[in-house]
HTML snippet that shows the backbone in 3Dmol.js (N, CA, C, O; Angstrom):
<script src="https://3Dmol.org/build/3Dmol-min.js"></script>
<div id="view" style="width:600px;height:400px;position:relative"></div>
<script>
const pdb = `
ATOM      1  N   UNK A   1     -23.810  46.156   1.446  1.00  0.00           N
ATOM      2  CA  UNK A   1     -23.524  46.061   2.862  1.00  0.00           C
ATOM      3  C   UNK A   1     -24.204  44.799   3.399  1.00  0.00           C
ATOM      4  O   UNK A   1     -25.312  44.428   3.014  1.00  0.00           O
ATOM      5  N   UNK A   2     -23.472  44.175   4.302  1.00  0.00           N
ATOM      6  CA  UNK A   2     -24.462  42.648   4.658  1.00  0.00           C
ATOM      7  C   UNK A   2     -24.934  43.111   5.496  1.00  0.00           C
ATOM      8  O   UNK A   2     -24.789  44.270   5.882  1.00  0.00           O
ATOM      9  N   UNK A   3     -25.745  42.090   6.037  1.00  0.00           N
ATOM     10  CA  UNK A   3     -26.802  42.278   7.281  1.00  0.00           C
ATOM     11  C   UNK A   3     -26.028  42.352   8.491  1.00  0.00           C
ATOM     12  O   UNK A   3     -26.789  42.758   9.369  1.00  0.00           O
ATOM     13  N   UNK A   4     -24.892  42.156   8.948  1.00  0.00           N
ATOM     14  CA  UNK A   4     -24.336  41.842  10.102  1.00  0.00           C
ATOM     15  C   UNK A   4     -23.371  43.558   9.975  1.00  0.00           C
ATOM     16  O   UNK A   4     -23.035  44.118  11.019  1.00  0.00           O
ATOM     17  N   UNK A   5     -23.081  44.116   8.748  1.00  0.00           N
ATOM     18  CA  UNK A   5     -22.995  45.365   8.980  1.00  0.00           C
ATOM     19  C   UNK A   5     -24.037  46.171   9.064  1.00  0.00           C
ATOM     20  O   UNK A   5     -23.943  47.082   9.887  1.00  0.00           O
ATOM     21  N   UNK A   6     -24.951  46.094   8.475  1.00  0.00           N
ATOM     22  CA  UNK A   6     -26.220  46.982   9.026  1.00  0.00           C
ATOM     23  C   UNK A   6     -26.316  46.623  10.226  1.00  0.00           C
ATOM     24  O   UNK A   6     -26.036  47.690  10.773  1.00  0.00           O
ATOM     25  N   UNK A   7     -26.466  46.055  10.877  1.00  0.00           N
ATOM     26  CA  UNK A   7     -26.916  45.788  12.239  1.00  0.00           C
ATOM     27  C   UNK A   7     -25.845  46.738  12.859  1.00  0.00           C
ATOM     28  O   UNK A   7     -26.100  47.908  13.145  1.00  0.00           O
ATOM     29  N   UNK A   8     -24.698  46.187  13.034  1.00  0.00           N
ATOM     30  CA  UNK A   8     -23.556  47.499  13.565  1.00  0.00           C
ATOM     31  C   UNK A   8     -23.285  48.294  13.838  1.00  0.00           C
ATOM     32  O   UNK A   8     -22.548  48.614  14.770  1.00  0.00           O
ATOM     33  N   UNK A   9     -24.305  49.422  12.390  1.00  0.00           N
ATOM     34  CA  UNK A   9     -24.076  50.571  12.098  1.00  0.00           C
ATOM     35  C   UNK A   9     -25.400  50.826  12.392  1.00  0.00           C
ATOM     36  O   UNK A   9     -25.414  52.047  12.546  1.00  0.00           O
ATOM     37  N   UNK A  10     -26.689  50.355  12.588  1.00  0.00           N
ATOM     38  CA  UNK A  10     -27.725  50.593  13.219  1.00  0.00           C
ATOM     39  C   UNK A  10     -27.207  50.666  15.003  1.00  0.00           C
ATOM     40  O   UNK A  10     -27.220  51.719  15.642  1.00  0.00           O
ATOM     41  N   UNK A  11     -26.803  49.404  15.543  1.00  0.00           N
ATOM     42  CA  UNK A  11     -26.258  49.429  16.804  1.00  0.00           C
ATOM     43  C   UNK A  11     -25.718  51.235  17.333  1.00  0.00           C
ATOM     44  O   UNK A  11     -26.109  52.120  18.094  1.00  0.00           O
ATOM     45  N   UNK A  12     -24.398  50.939  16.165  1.00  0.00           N
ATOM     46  CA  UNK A  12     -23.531  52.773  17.055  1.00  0.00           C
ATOM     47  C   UNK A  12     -24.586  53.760  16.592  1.00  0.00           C
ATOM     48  O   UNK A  12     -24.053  54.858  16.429  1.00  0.00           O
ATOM     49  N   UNK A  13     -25.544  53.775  16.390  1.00  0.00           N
ATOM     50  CA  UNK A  13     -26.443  54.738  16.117  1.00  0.00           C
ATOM     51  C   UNK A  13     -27.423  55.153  17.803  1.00  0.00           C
ATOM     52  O   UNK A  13     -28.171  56.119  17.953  1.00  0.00           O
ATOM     53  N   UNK A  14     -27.105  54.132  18.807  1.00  0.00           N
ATOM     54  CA  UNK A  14     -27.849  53.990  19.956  1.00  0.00           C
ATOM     55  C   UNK A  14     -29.420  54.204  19.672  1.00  0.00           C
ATOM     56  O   UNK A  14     -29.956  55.144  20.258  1.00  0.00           O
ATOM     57  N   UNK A  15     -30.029  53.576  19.001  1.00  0.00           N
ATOM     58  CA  UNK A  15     -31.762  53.679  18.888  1.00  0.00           C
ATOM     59  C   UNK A  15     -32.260  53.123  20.340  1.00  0.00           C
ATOM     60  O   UNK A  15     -32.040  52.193  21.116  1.00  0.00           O
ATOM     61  N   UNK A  16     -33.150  54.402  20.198  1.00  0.00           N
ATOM     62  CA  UNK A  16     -34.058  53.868  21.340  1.00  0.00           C
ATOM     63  C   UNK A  16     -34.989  52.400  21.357  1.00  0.00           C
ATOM     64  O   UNK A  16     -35.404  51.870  22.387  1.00  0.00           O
ATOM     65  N   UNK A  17     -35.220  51.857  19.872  1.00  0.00           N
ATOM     66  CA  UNK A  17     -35.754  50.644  19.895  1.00  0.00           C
ATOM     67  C   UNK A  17     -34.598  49.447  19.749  1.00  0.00           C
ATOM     68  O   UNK A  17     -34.900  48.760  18.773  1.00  0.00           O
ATOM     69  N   UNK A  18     -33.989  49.208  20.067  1.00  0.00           N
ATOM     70  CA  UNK A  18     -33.102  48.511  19.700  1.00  0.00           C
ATOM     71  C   UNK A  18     -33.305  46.952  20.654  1.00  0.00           C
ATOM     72  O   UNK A  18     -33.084  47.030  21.863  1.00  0.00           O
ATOM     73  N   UNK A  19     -33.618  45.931  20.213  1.00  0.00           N
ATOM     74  CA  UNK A  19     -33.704  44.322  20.801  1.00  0.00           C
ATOM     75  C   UNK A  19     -33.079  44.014  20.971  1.00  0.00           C
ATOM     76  O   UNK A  19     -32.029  44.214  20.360  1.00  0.00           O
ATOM     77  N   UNK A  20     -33.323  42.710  22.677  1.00  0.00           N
ATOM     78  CA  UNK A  20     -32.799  41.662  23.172  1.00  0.00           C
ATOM     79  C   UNK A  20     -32.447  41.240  21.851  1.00  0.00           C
ATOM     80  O   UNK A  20     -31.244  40.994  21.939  1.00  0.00           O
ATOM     81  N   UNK A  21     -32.717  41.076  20.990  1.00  0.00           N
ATOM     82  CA  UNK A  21     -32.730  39.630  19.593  1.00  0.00           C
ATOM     83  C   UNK A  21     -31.383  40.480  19.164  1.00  0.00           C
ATOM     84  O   UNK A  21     -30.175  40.242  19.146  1.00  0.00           O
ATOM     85  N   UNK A  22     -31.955  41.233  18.936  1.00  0.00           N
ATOM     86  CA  UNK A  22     -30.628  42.319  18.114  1.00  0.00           C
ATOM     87  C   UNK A  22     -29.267  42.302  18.891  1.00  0.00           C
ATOM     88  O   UNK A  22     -28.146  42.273  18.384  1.00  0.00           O
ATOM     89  N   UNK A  23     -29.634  42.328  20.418  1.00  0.00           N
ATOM     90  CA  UNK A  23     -28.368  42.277  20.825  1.00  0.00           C
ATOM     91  C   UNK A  23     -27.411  41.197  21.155  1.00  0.00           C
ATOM     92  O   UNK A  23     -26.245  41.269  21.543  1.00  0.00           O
ATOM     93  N   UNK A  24     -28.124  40.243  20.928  1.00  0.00           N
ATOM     94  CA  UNK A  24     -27.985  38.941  21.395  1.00  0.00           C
ATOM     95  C   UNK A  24     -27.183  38.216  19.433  1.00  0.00           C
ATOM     96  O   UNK A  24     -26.352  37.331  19.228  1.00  0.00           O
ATOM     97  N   UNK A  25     -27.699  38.821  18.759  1.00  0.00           N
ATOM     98  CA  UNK A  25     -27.280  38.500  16.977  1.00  0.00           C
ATOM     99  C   UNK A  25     -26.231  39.085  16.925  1.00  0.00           C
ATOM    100  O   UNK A  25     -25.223  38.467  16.583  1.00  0.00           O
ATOM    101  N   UNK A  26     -26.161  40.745  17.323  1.00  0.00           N
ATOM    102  CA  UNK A  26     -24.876  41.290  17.692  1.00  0.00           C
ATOM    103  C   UNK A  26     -23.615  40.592  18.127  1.00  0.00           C
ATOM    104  O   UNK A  26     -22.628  40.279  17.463  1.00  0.00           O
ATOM    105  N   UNK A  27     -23.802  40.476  19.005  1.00  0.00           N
ATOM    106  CA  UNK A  27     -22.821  40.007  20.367  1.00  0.00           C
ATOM    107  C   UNK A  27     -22.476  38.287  19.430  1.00  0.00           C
ATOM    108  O   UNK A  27     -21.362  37.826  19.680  1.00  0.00           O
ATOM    109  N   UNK A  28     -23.352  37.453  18.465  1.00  0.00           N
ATOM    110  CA  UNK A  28     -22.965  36.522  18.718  1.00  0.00           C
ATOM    111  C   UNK A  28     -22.242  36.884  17.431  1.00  0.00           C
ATOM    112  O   UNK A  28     -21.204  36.248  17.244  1.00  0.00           O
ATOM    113  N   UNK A  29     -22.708  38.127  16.141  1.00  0.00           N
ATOM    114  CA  UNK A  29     -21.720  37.951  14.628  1.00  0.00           C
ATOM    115  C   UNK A  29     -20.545  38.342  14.877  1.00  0.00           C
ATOM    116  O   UNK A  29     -19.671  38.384  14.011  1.00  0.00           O
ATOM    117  N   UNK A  30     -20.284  38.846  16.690  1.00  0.00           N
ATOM    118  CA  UNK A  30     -18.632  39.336  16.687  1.00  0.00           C
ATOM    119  C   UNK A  30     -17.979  38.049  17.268  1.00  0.00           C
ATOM    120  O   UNK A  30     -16.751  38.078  17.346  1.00  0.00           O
ATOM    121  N   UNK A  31     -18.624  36.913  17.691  1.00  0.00           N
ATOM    122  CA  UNK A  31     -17.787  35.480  18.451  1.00  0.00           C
ATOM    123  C   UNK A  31     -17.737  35.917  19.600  1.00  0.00           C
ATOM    124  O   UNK A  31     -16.640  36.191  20.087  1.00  0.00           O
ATOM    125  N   UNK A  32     -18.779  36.070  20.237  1.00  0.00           N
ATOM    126  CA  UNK A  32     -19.611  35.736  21.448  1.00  0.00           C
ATOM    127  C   UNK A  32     -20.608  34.583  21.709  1.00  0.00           C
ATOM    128  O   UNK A  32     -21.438  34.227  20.872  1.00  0.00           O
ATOM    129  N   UNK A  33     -20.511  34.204  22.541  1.00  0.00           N
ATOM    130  CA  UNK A  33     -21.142  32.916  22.800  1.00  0.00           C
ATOM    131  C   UNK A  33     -21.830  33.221  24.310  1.00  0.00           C
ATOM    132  O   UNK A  33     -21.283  33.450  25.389  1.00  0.00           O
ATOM    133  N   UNK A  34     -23.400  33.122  23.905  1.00  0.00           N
ATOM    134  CA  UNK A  34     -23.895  33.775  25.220  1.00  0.00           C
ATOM    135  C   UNK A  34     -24.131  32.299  26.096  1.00  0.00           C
ATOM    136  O   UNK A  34     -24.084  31.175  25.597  1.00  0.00           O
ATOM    137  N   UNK A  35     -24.426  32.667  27.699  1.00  0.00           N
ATOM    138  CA  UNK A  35     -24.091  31.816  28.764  1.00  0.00           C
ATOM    139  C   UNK A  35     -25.052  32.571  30.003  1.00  0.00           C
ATOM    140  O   UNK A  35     -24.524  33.368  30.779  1.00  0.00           O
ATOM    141  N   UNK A  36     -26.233  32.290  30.075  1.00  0.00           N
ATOM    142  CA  UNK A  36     -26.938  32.531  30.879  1.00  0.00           C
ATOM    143  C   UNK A  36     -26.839  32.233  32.565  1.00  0.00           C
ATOM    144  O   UNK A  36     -26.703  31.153  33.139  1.00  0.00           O
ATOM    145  N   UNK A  37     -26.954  33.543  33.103  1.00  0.00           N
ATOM    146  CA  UNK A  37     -26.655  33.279  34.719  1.00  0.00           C
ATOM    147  C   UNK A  37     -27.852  34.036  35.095  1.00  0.00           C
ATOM    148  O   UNK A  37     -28.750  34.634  34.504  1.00  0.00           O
ATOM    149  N   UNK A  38     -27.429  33.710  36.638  1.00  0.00           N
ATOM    150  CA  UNK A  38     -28.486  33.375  37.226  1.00  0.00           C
ATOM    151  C   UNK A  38     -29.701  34.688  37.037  1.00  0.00           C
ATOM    152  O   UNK A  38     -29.295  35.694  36.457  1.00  0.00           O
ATOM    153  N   UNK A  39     -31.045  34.675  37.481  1.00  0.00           N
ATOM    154  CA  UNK A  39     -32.090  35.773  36.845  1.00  0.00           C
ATOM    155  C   UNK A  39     -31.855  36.227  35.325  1.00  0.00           C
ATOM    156  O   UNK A  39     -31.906  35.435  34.383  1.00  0.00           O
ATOM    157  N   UNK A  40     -31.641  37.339  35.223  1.00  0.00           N
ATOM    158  CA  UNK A  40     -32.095  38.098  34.083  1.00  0.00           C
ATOM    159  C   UNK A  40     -30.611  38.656  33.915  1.00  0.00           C
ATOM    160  O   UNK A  40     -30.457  39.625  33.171  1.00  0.00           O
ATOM    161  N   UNK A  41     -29.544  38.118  34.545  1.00  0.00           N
ATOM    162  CA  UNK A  41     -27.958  38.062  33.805  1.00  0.00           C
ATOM    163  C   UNK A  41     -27.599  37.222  32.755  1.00  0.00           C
ATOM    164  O   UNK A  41     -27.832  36.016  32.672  1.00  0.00           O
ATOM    165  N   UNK A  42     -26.916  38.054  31.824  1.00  0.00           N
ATOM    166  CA  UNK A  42     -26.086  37.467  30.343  1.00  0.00           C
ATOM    167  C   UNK A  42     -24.966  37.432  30.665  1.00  0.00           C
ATOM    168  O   UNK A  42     -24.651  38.347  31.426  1.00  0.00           O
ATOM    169  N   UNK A  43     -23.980  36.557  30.335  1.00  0.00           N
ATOM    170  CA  UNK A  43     -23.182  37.154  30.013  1.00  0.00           C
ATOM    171  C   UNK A  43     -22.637  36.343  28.532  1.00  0.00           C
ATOM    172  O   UNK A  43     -22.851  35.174  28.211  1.00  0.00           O
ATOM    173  N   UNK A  44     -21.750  37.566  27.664  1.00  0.00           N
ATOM    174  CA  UNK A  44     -21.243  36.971  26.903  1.00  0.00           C
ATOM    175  C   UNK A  44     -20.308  36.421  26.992  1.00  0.00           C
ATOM    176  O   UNK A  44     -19.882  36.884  28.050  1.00  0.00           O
ATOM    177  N   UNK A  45     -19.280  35.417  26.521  1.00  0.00           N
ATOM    178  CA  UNK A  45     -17.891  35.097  26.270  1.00  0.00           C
ATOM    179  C   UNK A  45     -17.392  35.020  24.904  1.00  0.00           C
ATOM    180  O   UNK A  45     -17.963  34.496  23.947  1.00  0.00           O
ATOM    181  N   UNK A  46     -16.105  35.682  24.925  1.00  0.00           N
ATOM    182  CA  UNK A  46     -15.352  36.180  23.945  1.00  0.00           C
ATOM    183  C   UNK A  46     -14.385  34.683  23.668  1.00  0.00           C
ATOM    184  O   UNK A  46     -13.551  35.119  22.874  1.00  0.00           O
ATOM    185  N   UNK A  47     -14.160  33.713  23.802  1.00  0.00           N
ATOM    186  CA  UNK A  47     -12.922  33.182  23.451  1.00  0.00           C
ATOM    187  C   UNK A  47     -11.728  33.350  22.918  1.00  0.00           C
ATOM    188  O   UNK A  47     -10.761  32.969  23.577  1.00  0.00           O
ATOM    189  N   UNK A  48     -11.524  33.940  21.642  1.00  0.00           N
ATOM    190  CA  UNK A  48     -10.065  34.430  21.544  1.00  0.00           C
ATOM    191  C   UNK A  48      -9.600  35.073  22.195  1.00  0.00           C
ATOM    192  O   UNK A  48      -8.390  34.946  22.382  1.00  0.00           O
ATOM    193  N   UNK A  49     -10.597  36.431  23.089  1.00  0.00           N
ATOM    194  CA  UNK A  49     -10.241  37.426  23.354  1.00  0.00           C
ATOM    195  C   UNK A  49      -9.801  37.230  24.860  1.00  0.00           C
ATOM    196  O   UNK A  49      -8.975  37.923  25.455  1.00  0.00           O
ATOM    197  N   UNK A  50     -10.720  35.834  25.515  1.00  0.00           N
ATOM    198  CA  UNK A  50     -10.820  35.629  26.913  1.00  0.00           C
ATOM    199  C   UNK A  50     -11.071  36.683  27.563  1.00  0.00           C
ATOM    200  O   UNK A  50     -10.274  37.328  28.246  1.00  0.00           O
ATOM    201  N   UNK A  51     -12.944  37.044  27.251  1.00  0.00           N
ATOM    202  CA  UNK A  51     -13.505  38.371  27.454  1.00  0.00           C
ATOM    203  C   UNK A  51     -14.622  38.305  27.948  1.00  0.00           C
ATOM    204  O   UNK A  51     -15.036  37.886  26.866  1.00  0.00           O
ATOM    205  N   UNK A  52     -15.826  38.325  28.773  1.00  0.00           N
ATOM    206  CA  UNK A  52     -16.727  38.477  29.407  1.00  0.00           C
ATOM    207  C   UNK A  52     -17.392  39.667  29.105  1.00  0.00           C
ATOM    208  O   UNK A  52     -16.750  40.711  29.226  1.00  0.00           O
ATOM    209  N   UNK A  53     -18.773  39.721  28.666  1.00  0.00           N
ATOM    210  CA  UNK A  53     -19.481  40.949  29.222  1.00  0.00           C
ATOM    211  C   UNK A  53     -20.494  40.787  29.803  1.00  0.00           C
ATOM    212  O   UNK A  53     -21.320  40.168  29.132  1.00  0.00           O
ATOM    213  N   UNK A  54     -20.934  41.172  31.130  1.00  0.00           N
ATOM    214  CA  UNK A  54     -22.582  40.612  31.792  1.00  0.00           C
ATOM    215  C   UNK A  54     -23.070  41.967  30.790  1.00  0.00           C
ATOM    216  O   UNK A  54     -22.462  42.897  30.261  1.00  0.00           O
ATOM    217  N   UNK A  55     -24.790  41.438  30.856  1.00  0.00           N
ATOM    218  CA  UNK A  55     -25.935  42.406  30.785  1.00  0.00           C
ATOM    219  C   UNK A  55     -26.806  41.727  31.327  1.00  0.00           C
ATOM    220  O   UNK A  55     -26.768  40.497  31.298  1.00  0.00           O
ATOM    221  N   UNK A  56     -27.780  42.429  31.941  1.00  0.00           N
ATOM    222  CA  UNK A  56     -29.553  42.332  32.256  1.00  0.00           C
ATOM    223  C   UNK A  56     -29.802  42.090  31.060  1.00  0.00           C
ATOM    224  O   UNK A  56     -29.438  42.745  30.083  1.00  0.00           O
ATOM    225  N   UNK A  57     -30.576  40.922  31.094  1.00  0.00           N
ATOM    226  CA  UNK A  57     -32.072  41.200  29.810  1.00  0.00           C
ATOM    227  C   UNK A  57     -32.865  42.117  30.279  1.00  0.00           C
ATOM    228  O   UNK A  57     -32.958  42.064  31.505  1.00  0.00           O
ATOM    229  N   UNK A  58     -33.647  43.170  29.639  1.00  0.00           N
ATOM    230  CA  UNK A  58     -34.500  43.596  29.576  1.00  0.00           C
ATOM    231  C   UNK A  58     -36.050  42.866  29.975  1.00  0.00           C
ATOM    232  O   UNK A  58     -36.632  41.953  29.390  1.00  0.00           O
ATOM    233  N   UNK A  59     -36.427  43.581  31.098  1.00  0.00           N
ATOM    234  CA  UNK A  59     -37.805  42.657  31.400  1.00  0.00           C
ATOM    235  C   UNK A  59     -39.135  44.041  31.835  1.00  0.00           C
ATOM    236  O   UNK A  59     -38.818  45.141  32.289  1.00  0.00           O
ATOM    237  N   UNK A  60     -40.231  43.704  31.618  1.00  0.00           N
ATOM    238  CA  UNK A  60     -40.608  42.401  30.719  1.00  0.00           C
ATOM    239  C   UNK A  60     -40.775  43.232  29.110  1.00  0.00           C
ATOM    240  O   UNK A  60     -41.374  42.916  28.082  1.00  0.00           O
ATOM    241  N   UNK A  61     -39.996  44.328  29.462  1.00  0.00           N
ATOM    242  CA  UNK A  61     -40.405  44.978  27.388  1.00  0.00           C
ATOM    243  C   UNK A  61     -38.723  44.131  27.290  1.00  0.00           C
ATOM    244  O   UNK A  61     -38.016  43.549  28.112  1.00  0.00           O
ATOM    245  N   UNK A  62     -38.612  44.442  25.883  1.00  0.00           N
ATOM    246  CA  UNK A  62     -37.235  43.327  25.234  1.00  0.00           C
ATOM    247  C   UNK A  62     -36.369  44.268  24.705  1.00  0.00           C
ATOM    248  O   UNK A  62     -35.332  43.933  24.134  1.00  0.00           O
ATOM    249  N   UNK A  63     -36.822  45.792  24.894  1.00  0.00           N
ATOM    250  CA  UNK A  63     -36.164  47.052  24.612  1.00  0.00           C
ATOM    251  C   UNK A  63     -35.140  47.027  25.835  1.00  0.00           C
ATOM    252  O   UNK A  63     -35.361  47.166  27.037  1.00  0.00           O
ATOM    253  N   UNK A  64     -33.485  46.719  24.877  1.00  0.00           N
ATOM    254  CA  UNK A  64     -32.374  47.149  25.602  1.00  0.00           C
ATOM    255  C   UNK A  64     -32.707  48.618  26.182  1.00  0.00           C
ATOM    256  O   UNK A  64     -33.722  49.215  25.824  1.00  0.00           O
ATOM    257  N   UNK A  65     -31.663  49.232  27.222  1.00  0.00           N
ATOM    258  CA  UNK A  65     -31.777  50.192  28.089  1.00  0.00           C
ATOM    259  C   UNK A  65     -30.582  51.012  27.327  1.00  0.00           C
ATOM    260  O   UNK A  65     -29.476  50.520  27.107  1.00  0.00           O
ATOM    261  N   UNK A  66     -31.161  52.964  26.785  1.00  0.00           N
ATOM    262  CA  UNK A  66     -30.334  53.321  26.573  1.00  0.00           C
ATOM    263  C   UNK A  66     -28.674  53.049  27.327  1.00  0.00           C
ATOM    264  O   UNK A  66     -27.704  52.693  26.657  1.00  0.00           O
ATOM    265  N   UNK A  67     -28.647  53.205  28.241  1.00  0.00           N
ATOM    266  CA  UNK A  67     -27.309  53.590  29.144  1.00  0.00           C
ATOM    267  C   UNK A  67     -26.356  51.998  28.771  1.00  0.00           C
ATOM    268  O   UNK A  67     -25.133  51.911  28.659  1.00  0.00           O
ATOM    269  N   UNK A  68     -27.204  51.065  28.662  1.00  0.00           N
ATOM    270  CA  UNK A  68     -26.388  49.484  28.295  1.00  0.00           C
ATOM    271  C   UNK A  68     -26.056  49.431  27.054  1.00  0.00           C
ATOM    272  O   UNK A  68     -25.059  48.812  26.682  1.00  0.00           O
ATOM    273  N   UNK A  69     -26.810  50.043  26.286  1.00  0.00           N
ATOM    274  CA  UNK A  69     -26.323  50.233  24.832  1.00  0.00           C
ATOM    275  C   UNK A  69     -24.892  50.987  24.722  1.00  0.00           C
ATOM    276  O   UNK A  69     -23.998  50.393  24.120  1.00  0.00           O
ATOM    277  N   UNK A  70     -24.631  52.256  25.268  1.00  0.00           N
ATOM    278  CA  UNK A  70     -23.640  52.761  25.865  1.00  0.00           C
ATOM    279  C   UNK A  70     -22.544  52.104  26.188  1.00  0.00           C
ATOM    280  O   UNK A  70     -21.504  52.042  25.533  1.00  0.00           O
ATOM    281  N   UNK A  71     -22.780  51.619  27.191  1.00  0.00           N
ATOM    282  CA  UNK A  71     -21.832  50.523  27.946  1.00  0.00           C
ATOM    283  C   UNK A  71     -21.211  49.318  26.686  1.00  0.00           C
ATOM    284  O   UNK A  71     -20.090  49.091  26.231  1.00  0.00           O
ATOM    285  N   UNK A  72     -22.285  48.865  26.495  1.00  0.00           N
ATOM    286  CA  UNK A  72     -21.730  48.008  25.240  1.00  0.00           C
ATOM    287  C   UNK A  72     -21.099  48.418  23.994  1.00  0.00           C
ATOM    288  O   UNK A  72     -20.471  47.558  23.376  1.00  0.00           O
ATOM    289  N   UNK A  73     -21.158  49.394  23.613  1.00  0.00           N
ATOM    290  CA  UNK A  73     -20.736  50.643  22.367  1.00  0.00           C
ATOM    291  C   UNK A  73     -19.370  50.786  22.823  1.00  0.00           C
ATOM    292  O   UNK A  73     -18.478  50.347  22.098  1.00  0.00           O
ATOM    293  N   UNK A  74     -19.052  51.398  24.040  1.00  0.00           N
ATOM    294  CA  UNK A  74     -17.873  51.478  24.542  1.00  0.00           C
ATOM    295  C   UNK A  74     -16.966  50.422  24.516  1.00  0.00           C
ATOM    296  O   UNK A  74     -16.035  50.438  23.712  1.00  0.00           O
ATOM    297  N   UNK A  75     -17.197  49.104  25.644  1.00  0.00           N
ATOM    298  CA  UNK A  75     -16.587  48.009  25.401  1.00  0.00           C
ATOM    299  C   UNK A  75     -16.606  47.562  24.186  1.00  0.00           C
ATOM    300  O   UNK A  75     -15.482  47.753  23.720  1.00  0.00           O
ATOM    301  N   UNK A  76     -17.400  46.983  23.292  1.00  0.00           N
ATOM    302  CA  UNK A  76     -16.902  46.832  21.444  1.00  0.00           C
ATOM    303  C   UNK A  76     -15.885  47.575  21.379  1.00  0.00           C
ATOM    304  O   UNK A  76     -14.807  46.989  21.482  1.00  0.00           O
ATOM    305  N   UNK A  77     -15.863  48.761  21.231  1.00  0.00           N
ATOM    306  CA  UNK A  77     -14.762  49.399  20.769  1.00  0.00           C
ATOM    307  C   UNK A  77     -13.587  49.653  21.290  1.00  0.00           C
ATOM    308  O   UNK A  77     -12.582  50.008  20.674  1.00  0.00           O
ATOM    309  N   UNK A  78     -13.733  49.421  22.772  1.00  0.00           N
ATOM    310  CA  UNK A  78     -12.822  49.360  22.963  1.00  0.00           C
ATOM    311  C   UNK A  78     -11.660  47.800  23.127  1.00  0.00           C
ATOM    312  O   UNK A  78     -10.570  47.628  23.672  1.00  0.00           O
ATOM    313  N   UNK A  79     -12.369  47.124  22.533  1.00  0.00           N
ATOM    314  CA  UNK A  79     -11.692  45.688  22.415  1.00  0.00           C
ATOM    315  C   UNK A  79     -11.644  46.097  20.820  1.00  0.00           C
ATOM    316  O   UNK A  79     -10.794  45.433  20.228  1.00  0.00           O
ATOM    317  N   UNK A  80     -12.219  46.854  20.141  1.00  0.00           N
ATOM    318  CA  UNK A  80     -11.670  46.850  18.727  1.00  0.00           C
ATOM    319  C   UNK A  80     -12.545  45.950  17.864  1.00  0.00           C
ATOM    320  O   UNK A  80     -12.363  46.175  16.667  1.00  0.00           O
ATOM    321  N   UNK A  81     -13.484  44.953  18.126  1.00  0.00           N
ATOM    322  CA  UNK A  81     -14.540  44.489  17.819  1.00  0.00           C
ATOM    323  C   UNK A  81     -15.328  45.144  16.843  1.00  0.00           C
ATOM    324  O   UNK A  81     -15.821  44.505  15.914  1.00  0.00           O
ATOM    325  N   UNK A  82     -15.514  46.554  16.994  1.00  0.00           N
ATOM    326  CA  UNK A  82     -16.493  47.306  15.899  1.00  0.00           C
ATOM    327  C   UNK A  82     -15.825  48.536  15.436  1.00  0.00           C
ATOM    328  O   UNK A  82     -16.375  49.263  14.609  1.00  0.00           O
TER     329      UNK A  82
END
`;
const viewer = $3Dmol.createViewer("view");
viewer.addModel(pdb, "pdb");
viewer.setStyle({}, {cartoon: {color: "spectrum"}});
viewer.zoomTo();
viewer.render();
</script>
C-alpha cells in the first residue's frame, strides 16, 4: 500500500489526531493546490474539477476539528476523489 493510500484510509477513519500537515498532503495527493485567504482560511483548488474547498486552519493546536474532517470526508467523496 503506498503512503498516499495509507494516509486516505487513515483520513476515512476520522482520528481524533489527525494534522494541518496531513491535511494539507491530503488535499494536495488528490490535485489540490492550496491558496491561502485571508486569516486562518484555506482554500483548496481543484483544477480539473473547477472545485474549491475553504477550511480554517486549526489554531493554535494543528489538530483538524472533528466536524471538518466530516465535512471534508463527505465532499471527497462526493466528488469521487476517494
Amino acid at each position: 500500500m503506498s503512503v498516499k493510500q495509507k494516509l486516505i484510509e487513515r483520513f476515512k477513519t476520522k482520528p481524533k489526531n489527525f494534522t494541518w500537515k496531513e491535511t494539507i498532503t491530503l488535499c494536495q495527493s488528490l490535485g489540490f493546490s492550496e491558496i491561502q485567504g485571508s486569516g486562518s482560511r484555506v482554500k483548496f483548488f481543484h483544477e480539473r474539477l473547477d472545485f474549491v474547498i475553504c477550511i480554517h486552519r486549526p489554531h493554535p493546536s494543528t489538530i483538524v476539528k472533528e466536524y471538518v474532517l466530516r465535512q471534508l470526508l463527505d465532499t471527497l467523496e462526493r466528488k469521487e476523489l476517494i
